[in-house]
Legacy VTK file of the C-alpha trace (Angstrom):
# vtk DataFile Version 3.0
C-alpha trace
ASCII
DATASET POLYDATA
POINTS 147 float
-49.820 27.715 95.638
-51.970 29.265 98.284
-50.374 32.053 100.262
-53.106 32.398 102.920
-56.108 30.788 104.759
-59.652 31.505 105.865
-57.895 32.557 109.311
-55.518 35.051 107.222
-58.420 37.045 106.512
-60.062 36.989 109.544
-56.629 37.914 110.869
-56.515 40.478 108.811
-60.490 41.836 108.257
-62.281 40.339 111.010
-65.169 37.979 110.706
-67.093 40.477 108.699
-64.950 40.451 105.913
-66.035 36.461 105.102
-69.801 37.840 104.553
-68.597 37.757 101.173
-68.480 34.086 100.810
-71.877 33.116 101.910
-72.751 31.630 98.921
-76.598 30.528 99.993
-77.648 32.883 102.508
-77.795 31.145 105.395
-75.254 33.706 107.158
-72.288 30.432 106.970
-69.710 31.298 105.785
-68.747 28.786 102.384
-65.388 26.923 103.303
-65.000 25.578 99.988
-65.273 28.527 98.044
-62.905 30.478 100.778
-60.323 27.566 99.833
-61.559 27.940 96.219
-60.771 31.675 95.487
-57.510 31.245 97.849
-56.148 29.288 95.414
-56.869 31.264 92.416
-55.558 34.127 94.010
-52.287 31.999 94.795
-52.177 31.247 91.088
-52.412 34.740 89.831
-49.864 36.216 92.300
-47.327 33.221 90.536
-48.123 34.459 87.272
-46.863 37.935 88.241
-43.790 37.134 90.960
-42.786 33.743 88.811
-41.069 36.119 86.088
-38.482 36.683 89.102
-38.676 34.021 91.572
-38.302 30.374 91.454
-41.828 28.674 92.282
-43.187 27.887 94.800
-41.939 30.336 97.230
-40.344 28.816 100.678
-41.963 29.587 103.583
-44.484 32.269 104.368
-44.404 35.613 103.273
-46.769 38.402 104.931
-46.965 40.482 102.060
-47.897 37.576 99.544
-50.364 37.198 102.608
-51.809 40.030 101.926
-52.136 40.000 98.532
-53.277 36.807 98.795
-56.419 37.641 101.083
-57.295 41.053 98.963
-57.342 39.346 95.805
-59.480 36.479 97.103
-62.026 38.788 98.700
-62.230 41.049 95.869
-62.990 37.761 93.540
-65.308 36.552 96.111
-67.356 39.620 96.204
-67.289 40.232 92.561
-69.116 36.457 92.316
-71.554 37.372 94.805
-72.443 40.993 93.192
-71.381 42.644 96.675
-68.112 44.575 95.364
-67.477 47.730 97.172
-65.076 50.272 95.785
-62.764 49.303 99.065
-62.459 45.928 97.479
-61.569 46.937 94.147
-58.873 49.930 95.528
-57.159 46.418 97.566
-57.525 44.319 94.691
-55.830 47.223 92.426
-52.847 48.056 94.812
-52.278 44.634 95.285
-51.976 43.864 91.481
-50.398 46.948 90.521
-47.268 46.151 92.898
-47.274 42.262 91.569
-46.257 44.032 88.520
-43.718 46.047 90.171
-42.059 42.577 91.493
-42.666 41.198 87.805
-40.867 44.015 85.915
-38.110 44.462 88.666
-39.185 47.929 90.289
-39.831 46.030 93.552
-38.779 42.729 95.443
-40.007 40.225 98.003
-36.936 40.177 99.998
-36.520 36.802 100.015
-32.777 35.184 100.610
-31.072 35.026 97.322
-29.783 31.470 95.820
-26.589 29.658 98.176
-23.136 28.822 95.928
-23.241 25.242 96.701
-18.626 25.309 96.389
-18.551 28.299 99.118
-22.219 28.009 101.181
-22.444 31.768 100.396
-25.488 33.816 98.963
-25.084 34.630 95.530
-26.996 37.718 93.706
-29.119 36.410 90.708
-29.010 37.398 87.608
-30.408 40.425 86.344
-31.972 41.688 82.649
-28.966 42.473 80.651
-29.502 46.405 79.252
-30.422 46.955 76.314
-26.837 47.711 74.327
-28.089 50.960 72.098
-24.694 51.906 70.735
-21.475 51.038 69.142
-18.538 51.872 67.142
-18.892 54.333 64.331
-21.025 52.823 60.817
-17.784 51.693 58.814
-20.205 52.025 55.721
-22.081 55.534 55.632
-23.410 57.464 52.433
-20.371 59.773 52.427
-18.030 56.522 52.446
-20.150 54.914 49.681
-20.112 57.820 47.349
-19.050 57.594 43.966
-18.414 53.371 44.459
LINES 1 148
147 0 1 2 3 4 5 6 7 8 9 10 11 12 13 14 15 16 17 18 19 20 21 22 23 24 25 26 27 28 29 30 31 32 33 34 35 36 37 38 39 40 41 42 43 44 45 46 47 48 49 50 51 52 53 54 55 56 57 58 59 60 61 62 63 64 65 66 67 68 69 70 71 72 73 74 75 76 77 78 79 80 81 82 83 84 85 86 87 88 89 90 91 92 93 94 95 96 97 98 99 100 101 102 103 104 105 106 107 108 109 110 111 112 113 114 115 116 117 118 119 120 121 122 123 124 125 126 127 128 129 130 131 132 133 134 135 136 137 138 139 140 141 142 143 144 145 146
């Protein structure tokens, strides 16, 4: 799914951000290859937020947005040999807080799931915790000694 458009990251960059995807030269901006890495980048933020989230999304959501555009322009530049270190710090945060949604430690916000009987939001379900306990060992060395 593609979370963004070539007018997201003008939106969000300017113009100048897009010199990234001129892909012969000519100072025009490649379309197809904008579209192209948008959609990668739309895939790789699923792989990360469809751990917690039912796919696709509904609606749009700024901050998959953003991550959107900063991991398109970061792959976009890496293809072109024009990566700045400004690229790969977006690209970075960007990825590092997918994981955060992935593992729990952060959400999207989005409404949760409706109980069709009452029309009210339910919570989903989260990871059970690991159970580490118990009762006490009914068979222990001292109990076994001398059987």
């Amino acid at each position: 799914m593609t979370y963004a458009t070539q007018d997201d990251i003008v939106t969000l960059y300017s113009e100048d951000a897009l010199y990234v995807a001129d892909r012969d030269g000519d100072g025009v901006v490649d379309a197809e290859a904008v579209a192209r890495a948008l959609r990668s980048a739309g895939g790789e933020i699923d792989s990360y937020i469809g751990i917690r989230y039912t796919l696709p999304i509904p609606g749009e959501h700024e901050l998959l947005k953003q991550f959107c555009v900063d991991i398109s322009v970061y792959r976009l530049a890496s293809s072109r040999d024009v990566l700045t270190e400004e690229h790969r710090t977006r690209y970075d945060d960007a990825i590092k807080h997918l994981i955060k949604i992935g593992e729990g430690k952060a959400s999207l916000n989005l409404p949760g799931p409706v109980n069709p009987d009452t029309g009210e939001e339910t919570t989903p379900a989260k990871p059970r915790p690991i159970v580490t306990g118990g009762p006490e060992r009914e068979f222990t060395r001292p109990k076994m000694r001398g059987l």
